[in-house]
N, C-alpha and C positions, 0 to 999 in steps of 0.2 A: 685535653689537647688545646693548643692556641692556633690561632688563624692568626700568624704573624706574616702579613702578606707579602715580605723580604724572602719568606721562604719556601712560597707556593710557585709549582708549574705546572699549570692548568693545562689541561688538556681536553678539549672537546673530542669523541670518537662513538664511533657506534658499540653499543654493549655486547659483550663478550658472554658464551658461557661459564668461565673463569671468575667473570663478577660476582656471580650472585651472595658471594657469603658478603660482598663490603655492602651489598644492595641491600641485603634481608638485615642487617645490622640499622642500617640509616631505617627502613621502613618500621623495624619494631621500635625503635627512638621514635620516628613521628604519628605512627599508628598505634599506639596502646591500647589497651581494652579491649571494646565491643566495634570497634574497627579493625580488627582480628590481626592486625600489624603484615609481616611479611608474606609477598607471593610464596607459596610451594614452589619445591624447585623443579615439579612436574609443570609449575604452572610459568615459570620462569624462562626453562626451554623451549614451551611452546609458543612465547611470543617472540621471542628471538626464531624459530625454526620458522614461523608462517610469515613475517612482518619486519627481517630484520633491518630494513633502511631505518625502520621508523624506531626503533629501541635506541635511544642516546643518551650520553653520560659524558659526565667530567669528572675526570682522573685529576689529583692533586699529587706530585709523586709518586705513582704508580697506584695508586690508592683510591674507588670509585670516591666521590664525594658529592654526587647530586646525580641526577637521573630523571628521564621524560621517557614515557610509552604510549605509542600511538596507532592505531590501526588505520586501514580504509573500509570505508562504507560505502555504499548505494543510500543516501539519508533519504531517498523516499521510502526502501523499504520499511524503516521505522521509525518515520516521523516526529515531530517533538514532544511526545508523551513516555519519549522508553526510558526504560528505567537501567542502573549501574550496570546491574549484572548480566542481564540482556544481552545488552548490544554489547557488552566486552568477552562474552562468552564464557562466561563466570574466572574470566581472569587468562581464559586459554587463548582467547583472542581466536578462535574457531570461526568469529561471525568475519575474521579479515576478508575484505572483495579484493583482489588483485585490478577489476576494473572497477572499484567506488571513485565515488566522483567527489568524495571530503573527505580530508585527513581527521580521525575522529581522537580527542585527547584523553586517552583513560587515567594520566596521573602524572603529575610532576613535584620532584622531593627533593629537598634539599639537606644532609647534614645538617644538626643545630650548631654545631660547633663553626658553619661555614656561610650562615645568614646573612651574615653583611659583605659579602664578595658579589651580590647581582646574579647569582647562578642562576638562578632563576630565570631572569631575562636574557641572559644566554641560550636556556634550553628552549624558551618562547621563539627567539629568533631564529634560529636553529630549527626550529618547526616551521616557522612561516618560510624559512629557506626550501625546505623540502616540499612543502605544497606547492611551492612556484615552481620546483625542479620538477615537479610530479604535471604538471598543469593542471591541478585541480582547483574545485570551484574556492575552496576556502577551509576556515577550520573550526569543527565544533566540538566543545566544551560545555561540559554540566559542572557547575561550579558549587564545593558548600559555601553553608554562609556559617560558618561556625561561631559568628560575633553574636548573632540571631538572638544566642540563650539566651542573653544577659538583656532584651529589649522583646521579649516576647509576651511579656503582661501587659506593655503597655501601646505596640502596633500590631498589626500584621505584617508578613512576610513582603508585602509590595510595599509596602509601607519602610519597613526598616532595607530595601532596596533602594527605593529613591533616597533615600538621604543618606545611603554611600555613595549612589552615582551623584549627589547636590555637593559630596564632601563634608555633608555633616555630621558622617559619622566613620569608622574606618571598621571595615572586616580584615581579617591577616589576608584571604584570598580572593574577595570581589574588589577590594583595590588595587588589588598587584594585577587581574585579571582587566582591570576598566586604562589602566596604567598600561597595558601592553596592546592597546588600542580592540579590547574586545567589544562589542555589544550586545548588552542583555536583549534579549528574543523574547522570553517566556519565563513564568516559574512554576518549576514541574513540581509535582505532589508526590512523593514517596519514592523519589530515587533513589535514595539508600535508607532503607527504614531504621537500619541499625546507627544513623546518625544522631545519638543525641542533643550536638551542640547546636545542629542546622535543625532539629525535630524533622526530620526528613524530606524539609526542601531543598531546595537547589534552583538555582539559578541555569537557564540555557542560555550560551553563551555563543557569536559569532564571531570571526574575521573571514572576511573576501579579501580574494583574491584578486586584486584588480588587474593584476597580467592575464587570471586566464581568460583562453581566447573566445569563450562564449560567458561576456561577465555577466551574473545573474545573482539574485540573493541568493542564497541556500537553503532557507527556509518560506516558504512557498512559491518556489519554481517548480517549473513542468517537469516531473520527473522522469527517466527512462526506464525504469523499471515499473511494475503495473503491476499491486496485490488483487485478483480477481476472485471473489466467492460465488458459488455458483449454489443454489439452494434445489434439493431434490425433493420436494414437495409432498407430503402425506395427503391424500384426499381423508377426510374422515367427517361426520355429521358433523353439523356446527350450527351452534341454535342460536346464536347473536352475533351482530357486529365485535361486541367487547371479545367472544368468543377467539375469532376472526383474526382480531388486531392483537390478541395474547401469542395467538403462534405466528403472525407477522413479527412480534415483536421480538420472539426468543430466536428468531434467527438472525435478526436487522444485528442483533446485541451480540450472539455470535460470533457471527463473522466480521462485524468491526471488534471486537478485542482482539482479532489476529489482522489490526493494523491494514484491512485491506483498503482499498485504496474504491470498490463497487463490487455491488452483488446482483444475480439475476434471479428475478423468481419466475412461474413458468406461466407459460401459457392458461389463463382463463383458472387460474389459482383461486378464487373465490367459488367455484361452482358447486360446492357444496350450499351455499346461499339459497338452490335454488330449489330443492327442496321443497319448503311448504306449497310450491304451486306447481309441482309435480303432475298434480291432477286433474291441472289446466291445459296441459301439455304444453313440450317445450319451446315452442314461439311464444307463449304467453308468459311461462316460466324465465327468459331470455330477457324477455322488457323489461319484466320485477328487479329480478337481480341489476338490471342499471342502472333503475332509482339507487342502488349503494355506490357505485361507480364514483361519485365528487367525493363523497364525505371518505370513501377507502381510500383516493388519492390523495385528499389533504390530511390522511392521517401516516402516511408514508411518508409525504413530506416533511412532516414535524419527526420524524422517527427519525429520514436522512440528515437534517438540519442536529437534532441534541444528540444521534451517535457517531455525525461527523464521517458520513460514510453514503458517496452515489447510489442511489436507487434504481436499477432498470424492473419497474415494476412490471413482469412475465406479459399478461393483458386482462383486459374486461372487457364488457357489452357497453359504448354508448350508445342511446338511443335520442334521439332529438325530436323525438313524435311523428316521425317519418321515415326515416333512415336509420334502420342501427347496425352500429361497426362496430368491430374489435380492436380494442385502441390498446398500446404500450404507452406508457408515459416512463421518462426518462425525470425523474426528481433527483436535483443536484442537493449538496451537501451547503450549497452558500444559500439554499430556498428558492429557486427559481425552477422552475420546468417546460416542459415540452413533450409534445405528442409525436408517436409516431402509429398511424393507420396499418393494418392490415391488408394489403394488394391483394392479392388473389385468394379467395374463399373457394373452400373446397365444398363439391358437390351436396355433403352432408349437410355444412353449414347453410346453404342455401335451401335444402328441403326441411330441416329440421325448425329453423331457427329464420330465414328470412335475410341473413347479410347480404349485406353488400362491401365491397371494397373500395379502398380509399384511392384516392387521385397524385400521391404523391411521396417520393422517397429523398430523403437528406443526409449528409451527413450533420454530427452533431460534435458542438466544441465541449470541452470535459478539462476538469482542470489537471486529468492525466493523460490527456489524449483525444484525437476526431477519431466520434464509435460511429456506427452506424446500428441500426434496429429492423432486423425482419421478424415478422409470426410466423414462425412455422412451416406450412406450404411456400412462406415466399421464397425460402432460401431453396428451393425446388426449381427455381426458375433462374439461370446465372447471369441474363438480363442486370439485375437489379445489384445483385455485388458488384456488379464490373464497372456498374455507373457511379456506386459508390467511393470504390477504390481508384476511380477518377478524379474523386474530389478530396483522395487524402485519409480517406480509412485506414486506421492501425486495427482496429479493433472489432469486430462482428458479434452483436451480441442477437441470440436466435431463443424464445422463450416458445417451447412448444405443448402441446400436448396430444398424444397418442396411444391408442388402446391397445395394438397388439404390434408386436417384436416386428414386424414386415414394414407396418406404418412407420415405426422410429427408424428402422435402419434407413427407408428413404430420407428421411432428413437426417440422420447421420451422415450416410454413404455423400449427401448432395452439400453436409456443410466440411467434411474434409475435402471437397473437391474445390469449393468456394476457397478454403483458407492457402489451397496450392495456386490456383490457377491466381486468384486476385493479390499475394503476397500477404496476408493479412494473418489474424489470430482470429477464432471463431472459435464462440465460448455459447455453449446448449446445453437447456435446463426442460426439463418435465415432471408431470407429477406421477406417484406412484398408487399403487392402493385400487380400492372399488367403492363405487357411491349407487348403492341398491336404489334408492329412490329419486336416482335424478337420470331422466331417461335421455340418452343420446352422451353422456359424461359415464355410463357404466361402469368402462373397464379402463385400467390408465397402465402402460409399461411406462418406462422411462430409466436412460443411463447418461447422467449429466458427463459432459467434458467438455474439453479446451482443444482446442485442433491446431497447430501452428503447419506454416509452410514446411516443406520436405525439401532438405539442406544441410550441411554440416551443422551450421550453427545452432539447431533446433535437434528435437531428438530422433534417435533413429526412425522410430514409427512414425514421425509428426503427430505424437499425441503427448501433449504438455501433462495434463492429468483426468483420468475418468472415474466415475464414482462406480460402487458395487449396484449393480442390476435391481432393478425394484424396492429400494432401501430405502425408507427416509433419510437422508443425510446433508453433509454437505460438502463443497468440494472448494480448496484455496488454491492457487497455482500464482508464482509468479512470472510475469512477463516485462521481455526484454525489448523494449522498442527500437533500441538500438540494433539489434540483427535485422528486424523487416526493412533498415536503411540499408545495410551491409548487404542482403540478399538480392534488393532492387539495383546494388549499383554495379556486388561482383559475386553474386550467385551463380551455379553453374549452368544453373537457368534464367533468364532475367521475363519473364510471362507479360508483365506489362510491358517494359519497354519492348520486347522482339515483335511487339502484333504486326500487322502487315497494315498497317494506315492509311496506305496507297491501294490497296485492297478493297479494303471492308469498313466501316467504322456504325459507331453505336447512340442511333439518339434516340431521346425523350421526345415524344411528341407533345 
């Protein structure tokens, strides 16, 4: 065929099920081999049936001749590490959000017979038209570098990058991509492993949106969406630190390869530590175990920092030679941390063990959101959420520990009521199991879950997800920040705004 441009009339339109045979014809011409060439036409229908704005094509005389396929995402859900198949849903476009906040680019293809017409930058425009008609944040693209092959003995992948974006060198798709004003983000490692030419890199690629009306990058913005893991804790002997930090580590590793976003671990989760001075009894046993308290926190820290994943580390004993609390530390994923005390100690803890309680409750900034941190007992008392969710709480994270089914439903029963009354998500973790030789830690029940407000937007029971009863496990849910805004402004209850403030009001002394 000849592209004799006297006799072409292009037509830009959205893609048709009637396409697919001129589609599957162009993708086996540009995909051959081990890039398995054309969509299935199960696989064809279903991006047209879930996503059809975003399916577009140019017709040359009734004839497709080029074509782009595009989904929406939530990109915080999966971040810039995901890989082809993933996030495109192995082609069905399944992962489509009707509310994603980026137009995500699974592929654009051109006829060879029709490479010198710019079709290409037609279906690029054509995309950024639709992100601005959508208002979303902007558009991301994983790019090959299929030029790679032929410069892979002699740089690396960043390497033979910068000198397409310097123009020293030319890829067929990172300069038509740099050329349509995208910018490289990242390079991801094994986004399509079956690409030989690229060895299975790929470039992440952006454009923003600068119309939309909250403009932000897209790639480390606050996201509205929140992957939470919650960790239901084995008690079991443990004769070392290394011990210790092996099964901290296989859930840290976990739960961040499902992309979450923070994990809780529970309440006083080292107690097994304390053991060999069992026989000191347990105020004596309580101090020992806090001498490990610094070096377990900065080994959590290095765990959040290389698996790239918040730490709301459950609690431990510190002890200062005088005074010892049960302290949460909140370790972020950029290295930096923060304490949050335990308020009110329950009676046990005070005869067994000697605490005391802390002088102070906060909210805390996260780079998915303001959490807030109670121990246990405190979420017992609604005092302390309400002064929280004063200050901008989305998030309640409650790390407890409790021996029998009566103890946990209290702080069950008191954190679904926290997650109604304060508009918030409340997210409680415990351990399970028995520790024969550490006396006052015995017996442990525990059933992790996520409690969201009770509202259309949230699920019928206000239970986001819960784990099975007594299990070692663990539990991921995602959450929408964007409903605790929609609930606070037109819920059919609004709990904070309706308080009676000419009534009654709540301070800190």
């Amino acid at each position: 065929m000849s592209a004799d441009t006297d006799q072409h009339h292009l037509k830009l339109r959205q893609t048709e099920l009637e396409d697919y045979a001129d589609i599957a014809e162009i993708m086996d011409r540009v995909y051959p081999g081990k890039l398995d060439g054309a969509w299935t036409k199960e696989q064809f229908e279903s991006q047209i049936q879930r996503f059809p704005e975003g399916q577009l094509c140019i017709e040359d005389n009734g004839k497709v001749v080029a074509a782009a396929i595009s989904l929406r995402v939530k990109y915080s859900r999966w971040g810039h590490d995901h890989k082809y198949w993933d996030i495109t849903g192995n082609g069905y476009l399944t992962t489509h959000d009707p509310k994603g906040d980026v137009l995500y680019g699974v592929d654009v293809f051109v006829h060879p017979d029709y490479r010198d017409l710019r079709l290409g930058r037609r279906l690029y425009d054509a995309r950024k038209a639709l992100c601005e008609q959508l208002n979303l944040r902007g558009i991301v693209v994983g790019g090959r570098i299929p030029g790679y092959e032929k410069h892979r003995e002699e740089m690396t992948p960043q390497q033979y990058v910068d000198q397409v974006r310097a123009r020293e060198l030319v890829d067929p798709i990172l300069t038509f991509q740099l050329a349509n004003d995208f910018q490289v983000r990242k390079i991801i490692r094994g986004y399509l492993p079956d690409d030989q030419q690229s060895h299975g890199f790929a470039t992440l690629l952006e454009w923003v949106n600068i119309y939309h009306t909250e403009e932000s990058d897209i790639i480390g913005g606050r996201p509205s969406d929140v992957r939470i893991g919650a960790v239901q804790w084995q008690m079991r002997p443990t004769r070392s630190l290394e011990d210790l930090y092996g099964q901290i580590e296989y859930f840290v590793d976990a739960v961040s390869g499902y992309q979450a976003d923070v994990v809780l671990f529970p309440e006083f989760f080292n107690g097994p530590m304390m053991a060999p001075w069992n026989d000191q009894g347990p105020a004596e046993a309580v101090r020992q175990l806090a001498g490990y308290t610094e070096a377990i926190r900065e080994q959590m820290l290095k765990f959040a920092v290389s698996y790239n994943i918040n730490i709301v580390a459950g609690s431990m004993p510190e002890y200062d030679g005088e005074k010892l609390r049960n302290v949460c530390y909140l370790l972020r994923r950029d290295g930096t941390w923060e304490r949050q005390y335990k308020i009110h100690v329950t009676p046990d803890e005070v005869s067994y063990w000697g605490l005391v309680g802390g002088d102070k409750v906060r909210v805390f900034d996260t780079d998915f959101g303001k959490i807030g941190i109670l121990v246990c007992y405190d979420v017992e008392f609604p005092e302390l959420p309400r002064l929280l969710a004063e200050q901008g709480l989305h998030i309640l994270f409650v790390p407890y520990w409790t021996d029998t089914k009566n103890a946990y439903l209290r702080v069950r029963r008191c954190a679904q009521a926290r997650a109604i009354e304060n508009e918030c998500y409340v997210v409680i973790s415990g351990s399970v199991g028995n520790l024969p030789r550490v006396e006052n830690m015995d017996m442990q029940y525990s059933q992790a879950a996520v409690f969201t407000p009770s509202d259309f937007a949230f699920p019928h029971d206000a239970i986001a997800a819960e784990a099975t009863a007594n299990t070692e496990t663990m539990l991921i849910a995602d959450l929408d920040l964007d409903n605790l805004r929609e609930i606070r402004s037109h819920g059919s209850v609004r709990n904070l705004r309706d308080r009676r403030l000419d009534l009654y009001e709540l301070k800190w002394r």
